[in-house]
Each structure stands twice: as C-alpha cells, then as structure tokens.
C-alpha positions in Angstrom: 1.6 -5.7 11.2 2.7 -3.7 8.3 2.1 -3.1 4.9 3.5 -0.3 2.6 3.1 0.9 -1.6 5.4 3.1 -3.7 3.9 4.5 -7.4 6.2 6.4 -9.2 3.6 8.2 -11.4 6.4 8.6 -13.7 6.9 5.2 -14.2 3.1 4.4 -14.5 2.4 7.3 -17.1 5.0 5.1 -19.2 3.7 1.4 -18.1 -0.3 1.9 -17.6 -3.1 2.5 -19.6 -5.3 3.2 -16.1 -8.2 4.2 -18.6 -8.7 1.7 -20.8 -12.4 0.8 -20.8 -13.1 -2.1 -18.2 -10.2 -1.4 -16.2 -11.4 0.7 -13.3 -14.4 -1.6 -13.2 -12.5 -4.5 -12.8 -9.9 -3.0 -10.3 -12.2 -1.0 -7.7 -15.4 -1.0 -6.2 -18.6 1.4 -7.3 -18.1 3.7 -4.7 -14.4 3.5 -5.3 -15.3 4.4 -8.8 -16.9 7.7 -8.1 -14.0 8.8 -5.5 -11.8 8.7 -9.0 -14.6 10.4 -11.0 -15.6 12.8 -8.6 -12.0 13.9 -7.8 -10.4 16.6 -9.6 -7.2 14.8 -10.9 -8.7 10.9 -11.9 -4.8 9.7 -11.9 -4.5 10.5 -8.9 -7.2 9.0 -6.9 -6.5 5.9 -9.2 -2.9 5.5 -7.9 -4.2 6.5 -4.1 -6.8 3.4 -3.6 -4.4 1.3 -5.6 -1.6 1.9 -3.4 -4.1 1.6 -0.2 -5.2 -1.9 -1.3 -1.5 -3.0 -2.3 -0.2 -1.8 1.8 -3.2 -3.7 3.0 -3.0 -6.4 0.9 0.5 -6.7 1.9 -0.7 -7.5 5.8 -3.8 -9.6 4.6 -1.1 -11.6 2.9 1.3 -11.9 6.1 -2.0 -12.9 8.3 -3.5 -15.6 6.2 -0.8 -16.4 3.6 -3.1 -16.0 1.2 -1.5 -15.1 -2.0 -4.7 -13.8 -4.7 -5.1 -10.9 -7.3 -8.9 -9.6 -5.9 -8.6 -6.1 -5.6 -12.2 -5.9 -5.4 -12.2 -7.6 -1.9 -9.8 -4.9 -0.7 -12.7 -2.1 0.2 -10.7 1.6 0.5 -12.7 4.7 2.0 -10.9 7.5 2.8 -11.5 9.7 6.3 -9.7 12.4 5.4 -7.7 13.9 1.9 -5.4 16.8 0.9 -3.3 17.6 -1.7 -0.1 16.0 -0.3 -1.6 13.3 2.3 -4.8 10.8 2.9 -5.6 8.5 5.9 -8.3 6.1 4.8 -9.2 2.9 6.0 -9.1 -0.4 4.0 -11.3 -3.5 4.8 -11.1 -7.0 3.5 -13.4 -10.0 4.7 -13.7 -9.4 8.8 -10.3 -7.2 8.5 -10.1 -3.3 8.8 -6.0 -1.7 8.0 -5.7 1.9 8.6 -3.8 3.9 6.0 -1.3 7.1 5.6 -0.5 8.1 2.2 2.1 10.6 1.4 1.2 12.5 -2.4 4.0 14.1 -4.3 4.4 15.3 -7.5 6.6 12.6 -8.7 5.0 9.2 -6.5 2.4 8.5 -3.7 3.3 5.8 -1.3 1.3 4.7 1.7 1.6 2.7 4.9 -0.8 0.6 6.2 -1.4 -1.0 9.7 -3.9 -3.2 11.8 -4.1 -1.3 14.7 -4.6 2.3 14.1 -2.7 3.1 17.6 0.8 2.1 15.4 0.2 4.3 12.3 1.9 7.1 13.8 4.8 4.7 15.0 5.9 3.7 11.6 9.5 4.5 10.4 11.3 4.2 6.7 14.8 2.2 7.4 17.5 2.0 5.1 18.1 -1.9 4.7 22.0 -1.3 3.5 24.1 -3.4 5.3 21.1 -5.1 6.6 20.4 -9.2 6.5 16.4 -9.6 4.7 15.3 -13.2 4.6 11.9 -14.3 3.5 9.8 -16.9 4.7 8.5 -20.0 2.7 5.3 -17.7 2.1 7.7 -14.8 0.3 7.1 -12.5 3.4 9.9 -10.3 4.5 11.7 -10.1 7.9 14.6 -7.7 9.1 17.0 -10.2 11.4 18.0 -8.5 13.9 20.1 -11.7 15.5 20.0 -15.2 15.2 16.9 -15.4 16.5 15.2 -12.0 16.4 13.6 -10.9 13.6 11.3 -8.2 12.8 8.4 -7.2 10.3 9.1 -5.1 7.4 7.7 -4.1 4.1 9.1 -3.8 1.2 8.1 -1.7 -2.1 9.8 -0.8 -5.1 8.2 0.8 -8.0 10.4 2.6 -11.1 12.8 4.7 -9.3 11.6 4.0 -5.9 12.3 1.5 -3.1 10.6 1.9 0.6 11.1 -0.2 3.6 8.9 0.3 6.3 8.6 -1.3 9.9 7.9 -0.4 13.2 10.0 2.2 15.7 
C-alpha cells in the first residue's frame, strides 16, 4: 500500500502558526519534540514528521478505514537525514510504514509504504486524462479497466498536487 504528503512551505508560512504555544505538544510525540528542537531549522523538521505521519496515515486509513485526527498515535523516527532527503520509519498501533522524503527549498513531500522492499518501486503519474474513482471510504483508485483498478495517493497542498502509486 501507498501513502504520499506535499507541504508547500510557502503556503504554510502564510496558513500556519506551527509555533503557537501548545501546538507541537499536541501534534507530536516527546522524542518527536526534540528531533524539531534539536535540529537546526525547527520548520523544517516540523513539516518533515508532519508529512511522514500524513503518508502513513494515508495507508492506516486504506487498511482499517479508520478515519481520526490522532497524530500522536502516528510514531515517526528517522534512520537517516540530509539536507534534501530522509527515510524514517512511521509506526501506528502493531503497524510499521517506511518513508522517503524529498526536501526542497520551496516543499517537502514524502512517500510512504508497508513493505520497505516497494519504497524504491514508487513512481509519480500524471493522472490527466486518467479516470479516479473513490470508494465509499473516500480512498482513491486509478481504473485501469472495467475491472482493474489500482492504488494511488493523492496530495495537494498550495501549489502542489502529487500522485503516487506503484511501477
């Protein structure tokens, strides 16, 4: 399965107040909390687990159907971390996603997966001329045919949109 998030850090300059007291406290874990203090840009870090919980979230919701704003069950750690990308794990309840996250200047968008062999076997698609449908549960398939359809994710933040499945 596959999960995927888009910030434009533009975009969330202009909409979010990411440092109003309470917030990070309500939004991430304690150890989560000292990745964003310890790390040299806080905005950054803040935007990376946010966009790691919202990819794995994205698969937690297409396995249970679950639909629930509890960021703090989504548990990020990160294995490794440069400037311009971050694979990190995310675990929620009994389930572990594995993460990519691409960081540019202008967004940071990640991919998440349940079986770490796929991460590498991820693709972004152009959906033009494409048919979407969602399910009953809001989830998002590509048809393919009549009968064939596969899994995709879709996310759109300010002047971003990506749409990830499989190869």
């Amino acid at each position: 399965m596959i999960g995927n998030d888009i910030v434009d850090l533009a975009q969330s300059r202009l909409e979010s107040r990411w440092s109003r007291k309470g917030l990070i406290e309500k939004l991430f874990t304690p150890t989560e909390q000292q990745l964003i203090k310890n790390h040299n840009d806080s905005e950054i870090m803040v935007w990376l687990l946010w966009s790691m919980k919202e990819a794995a979230y994205k698969i937690y919701n297409r396995q249970t159907k679950i639909r629930e704003f509890s960021p703090q069950k989504l548990i990020c750690s990160l294995n490794s971390l440069n400037d311009t990308i971050a694979f990190g794990e995310v675990s929620c309840l009994q389930n572990k996603y594995y993460t990519k996250t691409v960081i540019t200047t202008e967004n940071i968008h990640t991919i998440a997966v349940n079986d770490f062999n796929d991460l590498n076997n991820t693709i972004e698609i152009d959906v033009k001329n494409k048919q979407i449908i969602k399910d009953q549960f809001g989830i998002p398939y590509l048809k393919i045919s009549s009968s064939i359809f596969k899994d995709i994710s879709i996310s759109h933040h300010g002047r971003y949109e990506k749409v990830v499945t499989f190869q």
